[in-house]
MARRO-678388 format. One record per residue: residue in three letters; x, y, z of N, C-alpha, C in turn. Coordinates in pm, 1 decimal. Layout:
% MARRO-678388
  type      n.c1      n.c2      n.c3     ca.c1     ca.c2     ca.c3      c.c1      c.c2      c.c3
   ALA         X         Y         Z         X         Y         Z         X         Y         Z
...
***
This chain:
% MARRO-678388
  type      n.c1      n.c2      n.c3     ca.c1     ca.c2     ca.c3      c.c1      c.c2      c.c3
   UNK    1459.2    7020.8    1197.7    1470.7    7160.9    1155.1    1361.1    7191.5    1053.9
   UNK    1290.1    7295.4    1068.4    1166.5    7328.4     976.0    1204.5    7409.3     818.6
   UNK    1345.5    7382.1     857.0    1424.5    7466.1     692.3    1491.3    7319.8     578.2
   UNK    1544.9    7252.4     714.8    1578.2    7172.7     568.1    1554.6    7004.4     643.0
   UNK    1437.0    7028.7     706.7    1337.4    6889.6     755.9    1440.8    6799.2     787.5
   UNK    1569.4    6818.8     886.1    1644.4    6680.4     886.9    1647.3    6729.5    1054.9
   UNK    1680.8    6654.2    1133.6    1677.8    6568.3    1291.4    1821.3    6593.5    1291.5
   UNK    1940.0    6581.0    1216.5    2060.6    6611.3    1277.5    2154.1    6707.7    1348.1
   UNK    2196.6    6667.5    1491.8    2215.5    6780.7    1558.6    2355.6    6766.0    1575.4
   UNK    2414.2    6845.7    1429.6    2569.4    6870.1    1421.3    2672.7    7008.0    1442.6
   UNK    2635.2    7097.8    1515.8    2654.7    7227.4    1502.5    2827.7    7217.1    1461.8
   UNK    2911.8    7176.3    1446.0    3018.9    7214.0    1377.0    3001.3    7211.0    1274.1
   UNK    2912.2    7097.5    1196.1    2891.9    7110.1    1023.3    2715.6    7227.8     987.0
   UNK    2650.7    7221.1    1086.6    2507.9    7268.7    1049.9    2478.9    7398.0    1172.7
   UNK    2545.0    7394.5    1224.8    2518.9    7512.3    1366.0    2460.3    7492.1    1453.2
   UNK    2370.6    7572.2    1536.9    2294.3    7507.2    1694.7    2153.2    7444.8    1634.3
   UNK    2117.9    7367.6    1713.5    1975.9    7303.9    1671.9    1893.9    7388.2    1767.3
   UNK    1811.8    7480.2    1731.3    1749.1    7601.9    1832.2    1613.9    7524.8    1850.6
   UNK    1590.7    7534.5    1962.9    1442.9    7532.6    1974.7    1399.1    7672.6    2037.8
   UNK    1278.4    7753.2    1976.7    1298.4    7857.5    2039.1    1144.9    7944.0    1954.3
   UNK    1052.3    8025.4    2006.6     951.4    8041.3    1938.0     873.2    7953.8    1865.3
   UNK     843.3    7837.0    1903.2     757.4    7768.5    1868.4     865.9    7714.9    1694.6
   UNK     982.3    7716.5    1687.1    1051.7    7684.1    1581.5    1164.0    7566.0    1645.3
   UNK    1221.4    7534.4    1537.0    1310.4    7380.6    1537.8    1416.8    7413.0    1450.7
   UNK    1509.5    7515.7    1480.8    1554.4    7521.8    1292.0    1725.4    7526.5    1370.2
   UNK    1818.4    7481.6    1232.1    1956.6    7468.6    1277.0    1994.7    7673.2    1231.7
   UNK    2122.8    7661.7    1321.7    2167.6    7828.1    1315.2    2190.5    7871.2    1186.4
   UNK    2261.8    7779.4    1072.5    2374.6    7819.8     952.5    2217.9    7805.0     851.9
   UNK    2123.5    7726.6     894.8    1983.5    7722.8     800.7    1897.9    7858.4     812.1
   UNK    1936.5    7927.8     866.6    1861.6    8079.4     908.9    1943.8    8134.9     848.1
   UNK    2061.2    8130.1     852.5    2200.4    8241.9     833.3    2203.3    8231.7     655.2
   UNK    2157.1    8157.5     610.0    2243.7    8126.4     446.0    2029.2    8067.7     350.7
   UNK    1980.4    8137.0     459.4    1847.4    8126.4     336.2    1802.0    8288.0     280.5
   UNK    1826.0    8270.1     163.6    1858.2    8356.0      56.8    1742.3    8473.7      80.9
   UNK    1623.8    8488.1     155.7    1540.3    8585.0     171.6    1522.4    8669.1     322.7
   UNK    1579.1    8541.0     395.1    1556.6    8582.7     500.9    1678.9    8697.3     573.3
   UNK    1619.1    8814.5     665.4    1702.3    8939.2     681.5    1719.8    8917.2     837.6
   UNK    1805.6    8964.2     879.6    1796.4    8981.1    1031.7    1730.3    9150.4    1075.3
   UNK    1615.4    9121.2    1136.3    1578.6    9257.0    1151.5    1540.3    9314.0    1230.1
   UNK    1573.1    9199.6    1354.4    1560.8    9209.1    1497.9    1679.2    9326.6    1512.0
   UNK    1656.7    9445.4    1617.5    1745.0    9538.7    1689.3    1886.0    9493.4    1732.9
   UNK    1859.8    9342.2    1813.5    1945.7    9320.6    1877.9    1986.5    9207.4    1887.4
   UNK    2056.4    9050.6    1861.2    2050.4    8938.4    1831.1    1975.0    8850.4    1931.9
   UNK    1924.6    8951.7    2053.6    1822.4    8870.8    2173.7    1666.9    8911.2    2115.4
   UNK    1672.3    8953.2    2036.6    1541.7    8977.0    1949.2    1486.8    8838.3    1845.6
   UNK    1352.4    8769.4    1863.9    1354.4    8617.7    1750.7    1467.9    8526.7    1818.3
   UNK    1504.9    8523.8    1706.5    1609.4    8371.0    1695.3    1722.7    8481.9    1660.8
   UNK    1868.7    8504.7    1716.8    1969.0    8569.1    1697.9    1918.9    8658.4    1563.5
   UNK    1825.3    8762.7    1655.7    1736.0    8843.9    1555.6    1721.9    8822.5    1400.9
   UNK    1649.3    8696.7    1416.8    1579.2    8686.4    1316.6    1430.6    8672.5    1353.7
   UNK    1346.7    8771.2    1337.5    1180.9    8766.1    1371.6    1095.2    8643.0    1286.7
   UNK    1000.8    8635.2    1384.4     936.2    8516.3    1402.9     823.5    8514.7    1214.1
   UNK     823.9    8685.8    1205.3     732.6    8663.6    1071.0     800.0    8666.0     976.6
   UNK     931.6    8672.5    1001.6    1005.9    8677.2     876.5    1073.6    8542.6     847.9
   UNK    1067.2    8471.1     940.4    1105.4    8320.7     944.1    1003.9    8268.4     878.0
   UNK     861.4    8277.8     934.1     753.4    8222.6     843.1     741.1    8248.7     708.4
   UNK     806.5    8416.3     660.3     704.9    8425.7     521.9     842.1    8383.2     490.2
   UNK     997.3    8303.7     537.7    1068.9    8235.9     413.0    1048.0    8122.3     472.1
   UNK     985.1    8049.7     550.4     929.6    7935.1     487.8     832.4    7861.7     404.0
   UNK     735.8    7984.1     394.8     628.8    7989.9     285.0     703.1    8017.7     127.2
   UNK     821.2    8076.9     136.0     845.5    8104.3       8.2     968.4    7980.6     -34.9
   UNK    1025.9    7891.0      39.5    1105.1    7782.1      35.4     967.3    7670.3      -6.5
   UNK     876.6    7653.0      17.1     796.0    7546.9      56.2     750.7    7523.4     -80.4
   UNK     773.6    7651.6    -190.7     752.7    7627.8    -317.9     867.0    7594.9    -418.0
   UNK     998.4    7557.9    -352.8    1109.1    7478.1    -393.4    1159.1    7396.9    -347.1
   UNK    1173.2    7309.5    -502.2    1218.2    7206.0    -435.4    1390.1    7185.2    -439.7
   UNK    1459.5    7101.0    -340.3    1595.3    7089.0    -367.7    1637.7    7005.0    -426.0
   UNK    1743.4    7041.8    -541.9    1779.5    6981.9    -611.8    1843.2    6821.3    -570.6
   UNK    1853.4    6806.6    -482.1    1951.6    6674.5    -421.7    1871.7    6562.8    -334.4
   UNK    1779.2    6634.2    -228.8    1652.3    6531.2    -150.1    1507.1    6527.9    -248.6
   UNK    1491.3    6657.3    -339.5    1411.6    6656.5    -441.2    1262.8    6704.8    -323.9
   UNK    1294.3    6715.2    -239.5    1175.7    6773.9    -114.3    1123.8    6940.9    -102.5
   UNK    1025.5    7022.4     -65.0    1027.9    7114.8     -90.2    1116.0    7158.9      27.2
   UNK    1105.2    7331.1      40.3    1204.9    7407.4     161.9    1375.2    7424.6     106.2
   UNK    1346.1    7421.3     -21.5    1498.3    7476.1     -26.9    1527.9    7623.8     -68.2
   UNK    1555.6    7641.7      54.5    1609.2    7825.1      54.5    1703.0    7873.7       5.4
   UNK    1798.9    7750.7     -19.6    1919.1    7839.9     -29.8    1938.0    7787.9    -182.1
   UNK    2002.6    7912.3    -279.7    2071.8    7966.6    -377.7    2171.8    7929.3    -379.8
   UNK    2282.6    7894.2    -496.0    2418.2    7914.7    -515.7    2445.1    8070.2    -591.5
   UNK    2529.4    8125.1    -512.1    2530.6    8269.6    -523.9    2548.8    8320.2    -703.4
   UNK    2613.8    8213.3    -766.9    2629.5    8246.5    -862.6    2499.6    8314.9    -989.5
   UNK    2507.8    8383.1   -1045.9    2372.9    8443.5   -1107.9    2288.3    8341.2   -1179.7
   UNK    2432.5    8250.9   -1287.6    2365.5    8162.5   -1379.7    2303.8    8063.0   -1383.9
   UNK    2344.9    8038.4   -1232.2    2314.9    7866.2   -1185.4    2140.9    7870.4   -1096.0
   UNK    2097.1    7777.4   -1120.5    1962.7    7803.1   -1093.8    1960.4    7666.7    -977.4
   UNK    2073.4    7660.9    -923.9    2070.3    7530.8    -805.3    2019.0    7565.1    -653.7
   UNK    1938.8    7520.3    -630.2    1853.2    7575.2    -484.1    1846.5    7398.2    -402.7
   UNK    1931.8    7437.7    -263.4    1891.9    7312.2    -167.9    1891.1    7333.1      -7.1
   UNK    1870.7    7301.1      58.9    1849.2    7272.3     176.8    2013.2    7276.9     214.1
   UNK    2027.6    7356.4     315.4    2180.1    7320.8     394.6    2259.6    7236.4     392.9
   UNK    2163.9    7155.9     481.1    2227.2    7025.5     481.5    2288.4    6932.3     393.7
   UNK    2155.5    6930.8     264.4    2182.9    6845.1     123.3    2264.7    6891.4      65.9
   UNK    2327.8    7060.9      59.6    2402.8    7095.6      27.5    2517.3    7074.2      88.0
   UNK    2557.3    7075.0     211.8    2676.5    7018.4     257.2    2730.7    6891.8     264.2
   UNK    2624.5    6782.0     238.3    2691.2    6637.4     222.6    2727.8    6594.6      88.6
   UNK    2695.0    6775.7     -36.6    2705.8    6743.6    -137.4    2810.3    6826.6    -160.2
   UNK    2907.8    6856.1    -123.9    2965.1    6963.9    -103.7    2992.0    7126.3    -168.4
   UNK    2884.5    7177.6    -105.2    2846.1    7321.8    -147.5    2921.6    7384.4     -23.3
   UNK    2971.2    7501.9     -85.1    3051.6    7565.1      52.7    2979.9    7709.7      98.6
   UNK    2977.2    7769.6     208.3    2912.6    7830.2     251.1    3022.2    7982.6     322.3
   UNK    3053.7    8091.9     301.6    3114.8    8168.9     345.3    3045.6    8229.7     505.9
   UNK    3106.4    8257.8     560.8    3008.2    8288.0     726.9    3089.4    8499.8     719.8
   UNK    3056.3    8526.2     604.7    3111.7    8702.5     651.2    3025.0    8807.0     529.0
   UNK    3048.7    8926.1     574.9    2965.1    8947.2     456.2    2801.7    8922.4     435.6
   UNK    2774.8    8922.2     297.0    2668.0    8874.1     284.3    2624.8    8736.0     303.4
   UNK    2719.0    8655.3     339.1    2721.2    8550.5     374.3    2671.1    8441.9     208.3
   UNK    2753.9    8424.3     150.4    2724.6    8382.7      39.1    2746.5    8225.2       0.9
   UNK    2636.8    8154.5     -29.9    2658.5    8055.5     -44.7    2703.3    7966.4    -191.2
   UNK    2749.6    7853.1    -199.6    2794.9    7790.3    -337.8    2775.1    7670.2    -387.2
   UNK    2723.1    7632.4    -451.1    2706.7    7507.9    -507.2    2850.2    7401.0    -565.1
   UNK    2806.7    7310.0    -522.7    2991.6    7203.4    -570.3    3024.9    7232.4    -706.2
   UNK    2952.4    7283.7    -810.6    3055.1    7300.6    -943.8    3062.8    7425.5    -908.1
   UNK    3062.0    7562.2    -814.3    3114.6    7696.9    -836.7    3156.8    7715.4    -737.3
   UNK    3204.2    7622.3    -640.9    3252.8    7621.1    -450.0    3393.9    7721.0    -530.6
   UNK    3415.1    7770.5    -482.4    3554.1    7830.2    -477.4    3681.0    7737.0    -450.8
   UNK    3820.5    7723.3    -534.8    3921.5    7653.1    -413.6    4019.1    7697.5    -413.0
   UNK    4113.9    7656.4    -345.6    4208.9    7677.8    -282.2    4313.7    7704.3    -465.2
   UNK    4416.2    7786.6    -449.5    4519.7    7780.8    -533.4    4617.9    7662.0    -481.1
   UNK    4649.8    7607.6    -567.0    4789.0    7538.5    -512.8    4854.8    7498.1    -671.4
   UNK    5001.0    7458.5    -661.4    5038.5    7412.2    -778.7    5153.7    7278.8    -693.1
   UNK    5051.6    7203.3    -819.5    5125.0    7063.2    -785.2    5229.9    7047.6    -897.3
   UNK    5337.6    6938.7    -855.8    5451.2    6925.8    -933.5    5465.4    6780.9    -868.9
   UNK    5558.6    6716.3    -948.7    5645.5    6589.6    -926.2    5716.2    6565.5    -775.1
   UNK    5711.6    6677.4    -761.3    5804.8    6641.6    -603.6    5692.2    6680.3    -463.5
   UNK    5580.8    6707.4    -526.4    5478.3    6722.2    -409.4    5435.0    6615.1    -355.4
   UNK    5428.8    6578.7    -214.2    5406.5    6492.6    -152.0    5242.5    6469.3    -158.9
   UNK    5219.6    6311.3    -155.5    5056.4    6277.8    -169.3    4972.0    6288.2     -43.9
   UNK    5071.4    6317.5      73.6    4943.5    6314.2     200.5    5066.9    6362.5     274.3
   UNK    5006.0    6419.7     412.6    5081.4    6503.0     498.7    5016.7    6479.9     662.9
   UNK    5104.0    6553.4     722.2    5044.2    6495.4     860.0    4994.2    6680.4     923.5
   UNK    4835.6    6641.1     959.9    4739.6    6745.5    1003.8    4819.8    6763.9    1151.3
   UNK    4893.4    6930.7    1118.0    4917.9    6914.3    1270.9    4784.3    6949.4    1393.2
   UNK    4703.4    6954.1    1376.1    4551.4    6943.6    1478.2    4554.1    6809.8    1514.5
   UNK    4515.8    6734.2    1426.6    4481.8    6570.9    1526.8    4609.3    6463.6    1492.7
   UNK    4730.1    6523.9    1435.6    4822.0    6467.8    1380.6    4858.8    6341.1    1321.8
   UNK    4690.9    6301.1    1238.6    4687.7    6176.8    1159.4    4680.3    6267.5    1023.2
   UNK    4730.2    6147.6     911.9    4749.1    6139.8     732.3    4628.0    6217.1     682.6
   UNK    4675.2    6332.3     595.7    4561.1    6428.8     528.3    4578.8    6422.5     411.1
   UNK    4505.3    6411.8     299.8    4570.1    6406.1     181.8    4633.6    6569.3     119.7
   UNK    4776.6    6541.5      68.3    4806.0    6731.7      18.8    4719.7    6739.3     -79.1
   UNK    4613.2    6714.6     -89.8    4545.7    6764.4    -216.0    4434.1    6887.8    -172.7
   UNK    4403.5    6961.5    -243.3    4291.2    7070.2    -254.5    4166.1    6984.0    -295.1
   UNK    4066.2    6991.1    -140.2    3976.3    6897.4    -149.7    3831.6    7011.0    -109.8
   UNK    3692.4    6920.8    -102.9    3625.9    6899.0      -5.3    3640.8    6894.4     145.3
   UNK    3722.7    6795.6     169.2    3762.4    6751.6     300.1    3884.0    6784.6     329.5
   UNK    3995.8    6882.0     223.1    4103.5    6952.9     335.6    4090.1    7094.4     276.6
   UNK    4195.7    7133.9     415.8    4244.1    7286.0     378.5    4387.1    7312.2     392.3
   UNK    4433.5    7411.7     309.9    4563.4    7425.7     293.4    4616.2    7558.9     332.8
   UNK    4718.9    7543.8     446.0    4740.0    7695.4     501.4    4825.6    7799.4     425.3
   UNK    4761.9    7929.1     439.3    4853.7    8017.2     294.9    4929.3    8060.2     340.9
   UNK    5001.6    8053.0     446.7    5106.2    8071.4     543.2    5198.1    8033.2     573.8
   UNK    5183.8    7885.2     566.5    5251.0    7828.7     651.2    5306.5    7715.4     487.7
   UNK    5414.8    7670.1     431.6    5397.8    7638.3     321.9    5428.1    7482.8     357.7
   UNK    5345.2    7394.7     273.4    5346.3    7268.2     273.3    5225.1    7204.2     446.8
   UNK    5140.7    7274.7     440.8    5080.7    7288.5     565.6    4933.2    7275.0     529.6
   UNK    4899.6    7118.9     600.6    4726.9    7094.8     521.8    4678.3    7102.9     641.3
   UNK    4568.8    7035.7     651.5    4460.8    7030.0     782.3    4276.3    6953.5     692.2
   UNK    4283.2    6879.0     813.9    4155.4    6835.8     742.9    4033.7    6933.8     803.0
   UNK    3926.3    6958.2     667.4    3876.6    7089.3     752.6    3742.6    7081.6     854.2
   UNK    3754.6    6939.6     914.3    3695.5    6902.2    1030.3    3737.8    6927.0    1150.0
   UNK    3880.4    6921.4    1132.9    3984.2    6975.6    1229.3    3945.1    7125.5    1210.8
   UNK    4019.7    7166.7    1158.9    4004.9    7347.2    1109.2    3848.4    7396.4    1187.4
   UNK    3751.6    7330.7    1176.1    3613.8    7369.2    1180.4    3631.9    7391.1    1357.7
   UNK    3631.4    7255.5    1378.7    3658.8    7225.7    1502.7    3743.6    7372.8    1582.3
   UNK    3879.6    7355.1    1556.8    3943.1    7466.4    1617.0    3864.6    7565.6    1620.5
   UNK    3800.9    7626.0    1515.5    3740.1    7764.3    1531.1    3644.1    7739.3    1566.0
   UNK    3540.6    7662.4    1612.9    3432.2    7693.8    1714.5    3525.3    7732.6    1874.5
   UNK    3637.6    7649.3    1888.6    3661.7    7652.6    2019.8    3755.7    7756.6    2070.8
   UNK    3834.1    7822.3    1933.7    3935.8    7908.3    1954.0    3818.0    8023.3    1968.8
   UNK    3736.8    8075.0    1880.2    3665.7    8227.4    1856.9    3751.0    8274.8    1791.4
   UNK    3715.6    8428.9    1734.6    3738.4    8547.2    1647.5    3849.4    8560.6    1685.9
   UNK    3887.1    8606.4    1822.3    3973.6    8648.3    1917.0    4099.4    8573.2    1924.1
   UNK    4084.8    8433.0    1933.1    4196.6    8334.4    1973.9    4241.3    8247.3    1836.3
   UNK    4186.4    8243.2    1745.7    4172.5    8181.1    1595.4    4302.0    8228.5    1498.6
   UNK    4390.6    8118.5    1505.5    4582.2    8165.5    1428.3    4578.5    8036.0    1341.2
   UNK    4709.9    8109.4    1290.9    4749.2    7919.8    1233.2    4807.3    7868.3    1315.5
   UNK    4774.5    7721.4    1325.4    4843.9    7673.1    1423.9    5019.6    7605.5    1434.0
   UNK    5074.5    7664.3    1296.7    5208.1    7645.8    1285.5    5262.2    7767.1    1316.3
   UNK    5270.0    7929.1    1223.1    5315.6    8021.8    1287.5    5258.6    8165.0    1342.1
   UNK    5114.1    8112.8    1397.5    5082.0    8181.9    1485.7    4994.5    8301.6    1376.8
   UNK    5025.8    8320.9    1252.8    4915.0    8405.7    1174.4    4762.9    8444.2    1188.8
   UNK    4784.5    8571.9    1186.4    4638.1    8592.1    1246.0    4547.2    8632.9    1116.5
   UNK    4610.8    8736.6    1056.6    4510.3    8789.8     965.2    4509.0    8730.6     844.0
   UNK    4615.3    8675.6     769.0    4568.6    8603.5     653.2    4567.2    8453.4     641.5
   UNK    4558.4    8387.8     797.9    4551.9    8264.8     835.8    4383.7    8283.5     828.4
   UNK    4315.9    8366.6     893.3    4168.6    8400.6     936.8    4091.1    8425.5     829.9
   UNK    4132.1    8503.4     731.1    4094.7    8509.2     651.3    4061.5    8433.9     503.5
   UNK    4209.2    8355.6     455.1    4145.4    8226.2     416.2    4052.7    8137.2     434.7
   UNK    4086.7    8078.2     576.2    3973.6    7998.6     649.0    3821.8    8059.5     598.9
   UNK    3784.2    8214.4     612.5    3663.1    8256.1     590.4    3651.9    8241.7     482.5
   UNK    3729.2    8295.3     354.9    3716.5    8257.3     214.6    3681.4    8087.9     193.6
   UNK    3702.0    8026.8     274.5    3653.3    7886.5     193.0    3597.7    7775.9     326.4
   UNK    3503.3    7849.8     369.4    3368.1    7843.4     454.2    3418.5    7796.9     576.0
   UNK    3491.6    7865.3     620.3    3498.0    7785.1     779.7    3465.5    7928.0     899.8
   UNK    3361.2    7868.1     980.9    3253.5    7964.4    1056.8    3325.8    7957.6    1223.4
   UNK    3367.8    8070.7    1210.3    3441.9    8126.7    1314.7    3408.4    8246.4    1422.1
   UNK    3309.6    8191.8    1528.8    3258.4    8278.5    1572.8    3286.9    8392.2    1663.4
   UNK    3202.8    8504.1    1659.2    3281.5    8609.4    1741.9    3272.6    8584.6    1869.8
   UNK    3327.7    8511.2    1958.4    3327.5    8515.3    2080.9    3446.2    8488.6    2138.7
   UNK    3458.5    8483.9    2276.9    3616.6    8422.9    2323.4    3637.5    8319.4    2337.3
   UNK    3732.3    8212.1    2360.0    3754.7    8107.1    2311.4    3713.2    8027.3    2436.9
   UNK    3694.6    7878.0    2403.2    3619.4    7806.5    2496.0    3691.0    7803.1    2632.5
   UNK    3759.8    7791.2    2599.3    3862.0    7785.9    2744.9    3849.1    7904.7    2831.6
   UNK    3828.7    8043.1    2781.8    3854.5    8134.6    2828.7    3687.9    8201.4    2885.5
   UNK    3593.6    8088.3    2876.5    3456.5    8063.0    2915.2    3429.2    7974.7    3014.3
   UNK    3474.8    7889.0    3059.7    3504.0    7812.9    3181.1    3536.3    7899.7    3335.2
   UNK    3420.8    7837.1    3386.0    3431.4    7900.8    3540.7    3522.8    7906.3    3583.0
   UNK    3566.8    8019.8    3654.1    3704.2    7992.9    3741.5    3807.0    7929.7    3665.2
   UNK    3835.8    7898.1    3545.6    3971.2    7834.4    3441.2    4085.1    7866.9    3499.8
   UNK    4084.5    8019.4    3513.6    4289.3    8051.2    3603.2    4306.9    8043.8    3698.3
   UNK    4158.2    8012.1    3781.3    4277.4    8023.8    3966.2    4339.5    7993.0    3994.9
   UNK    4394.2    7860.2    3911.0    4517.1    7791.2    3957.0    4657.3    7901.2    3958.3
   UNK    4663.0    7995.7    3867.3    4746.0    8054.2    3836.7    4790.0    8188.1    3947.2
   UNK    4687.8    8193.0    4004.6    4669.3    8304.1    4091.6    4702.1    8219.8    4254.9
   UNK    4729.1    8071.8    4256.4    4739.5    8016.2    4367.7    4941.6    8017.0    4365.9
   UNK    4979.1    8045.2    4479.3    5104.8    8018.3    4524.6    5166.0    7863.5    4567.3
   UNK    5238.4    7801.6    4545.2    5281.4    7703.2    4600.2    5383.1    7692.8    4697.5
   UNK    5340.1    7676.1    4856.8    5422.7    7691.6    4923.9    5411.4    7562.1    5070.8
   UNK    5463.3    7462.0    4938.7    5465.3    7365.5    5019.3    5598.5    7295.5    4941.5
   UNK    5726.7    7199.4    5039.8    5811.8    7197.0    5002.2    5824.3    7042.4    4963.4
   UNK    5869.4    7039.2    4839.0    5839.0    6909.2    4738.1    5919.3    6770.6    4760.3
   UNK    6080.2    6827.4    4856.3    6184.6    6746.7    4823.3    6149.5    6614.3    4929.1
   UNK    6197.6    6507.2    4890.0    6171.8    6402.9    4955.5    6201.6    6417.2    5094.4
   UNK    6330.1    6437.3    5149.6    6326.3    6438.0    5277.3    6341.3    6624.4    5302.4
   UNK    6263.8    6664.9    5375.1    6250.9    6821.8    5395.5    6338.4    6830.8    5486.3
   UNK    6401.6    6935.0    5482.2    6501.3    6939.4    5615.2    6473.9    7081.5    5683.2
   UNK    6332.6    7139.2    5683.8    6311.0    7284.0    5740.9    6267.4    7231.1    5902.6
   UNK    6314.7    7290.3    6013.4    6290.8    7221.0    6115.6    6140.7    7277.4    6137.4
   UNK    6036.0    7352.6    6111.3    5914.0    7364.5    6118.9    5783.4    7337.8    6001.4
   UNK    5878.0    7235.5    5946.4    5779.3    7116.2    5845.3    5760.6    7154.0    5713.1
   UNK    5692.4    7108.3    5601.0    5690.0    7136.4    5480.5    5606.9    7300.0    5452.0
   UNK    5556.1    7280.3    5472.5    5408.7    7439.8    5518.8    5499.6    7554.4    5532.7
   UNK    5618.1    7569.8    5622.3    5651.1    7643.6    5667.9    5678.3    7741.0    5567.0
   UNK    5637.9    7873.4    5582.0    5700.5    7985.5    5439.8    5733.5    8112.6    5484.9
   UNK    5859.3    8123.6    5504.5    5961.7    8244.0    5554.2    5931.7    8346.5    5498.1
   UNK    5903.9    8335.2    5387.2    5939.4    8483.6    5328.5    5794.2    8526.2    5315.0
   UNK    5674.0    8472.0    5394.2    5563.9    8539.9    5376.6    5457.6    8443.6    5274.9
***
């Protein structure tokens, strides 16, 4: 990627690895560098309209910072906060855990001003819980690595899982997955960076996915059939 010079092609944690106009760059490294505008008409315009000279003049203007964490130049991105003068690369920022909002101005955060979760712990709160997504041990704590549903109470998820779901659910299909909450299940998630895109959900992108549903079954199952013109046979049409 020509934004934050790394080879890893993770689009649930970093987005698509585009090749495209003579560029190499990951999706969320375009989306969250602090100069760059989308100013393409239409998102088939550039790179999900972002133009080709406006990509260049913020890599000319990254190329004179360096990031705080690889210490390399190309760091575009800001922690939104005014006071903090922390600038890194996506990536370095996400293995350091800086959190990234995907709405809006799309605002990004550095690990001492990441936003978190409310919760109040007490004596009788349990130390780990079971993620109902991949239904292995999550810790109940307000982490980095979980999320806690504001819905659903006593309800974690690790937010690899969480991430996961919402690439595959979309805008459209994206709930909690205990009671079905749409709007302030969705909306948390966005408050504390999980990138949920507008499209329909993966399943519902698959060729031909329902024909099965649209097929009749009219063939007769029972072990010994007793219709005297064979299993096939269908009376009523």
């Amino acid at each position: 990627c020509c934004f934050c010079l790394s080879y890893k092609d993770k689009e649930e944690e970093y987005g698509k690895l585009i090749k495209k106009n003579g560029f190499i760059v990951h999706y969320f490294c375009l989306l969250f560098s602090s100069a760059l505008c989308q100013r393409g008409r239409t998102d088939k315009e550039g790179i999900y309209g972002f133009l080709s000279k406006d990509i260049d003049k913020e890599l000319a203007r990254g190329s004179r910072l360096k990031c705080d964490y690889c210490k390399n130049p190309g760091a575009t991105i800001g922690c939104v906060v005014t006071s903090c003068r922390r600038k890194f690369h996506f990536v370095c920022g996400k293995e350091n855990g800086s959190l990234h909002q995907f709405y809006d101005t799309f605002r990004s955060f550095c690990p001492d001003h990441r936003p978190e979760q409310s919760y109040v712990y007490d004596n009788r709160s349990k130390k780990t819980a079971t993620c109902p997504i991949c239904m292995s041990t999550v810790p109940a704590r307000c982490s980095v690595d979980t999320l806690k549903s504001n819905c659903c109470k006593n309800s974690w998820f690790h937010r690899s899982c969480i991430q996961r779901y919402g690439l595959s659910a979309g805008l459209h299909f994206f709930k909690c997955p205990m009671c079905n909450d749409v709007d302030k299940f969705q909306k948390e998630m966005l408050e504390f960076g999980i990138y949920i895109p507008d499209q329909d959900a993966a399943w519902e992108k698959e060729p031909n996915a329902f024909n099965e549903l649209l097929e009749r079954h009219n063939v007769c199952d029972a072990e010994h059939c007793k219709c005297p013109h064979g299993r096939n046979d269908s009376p009523g049409g």
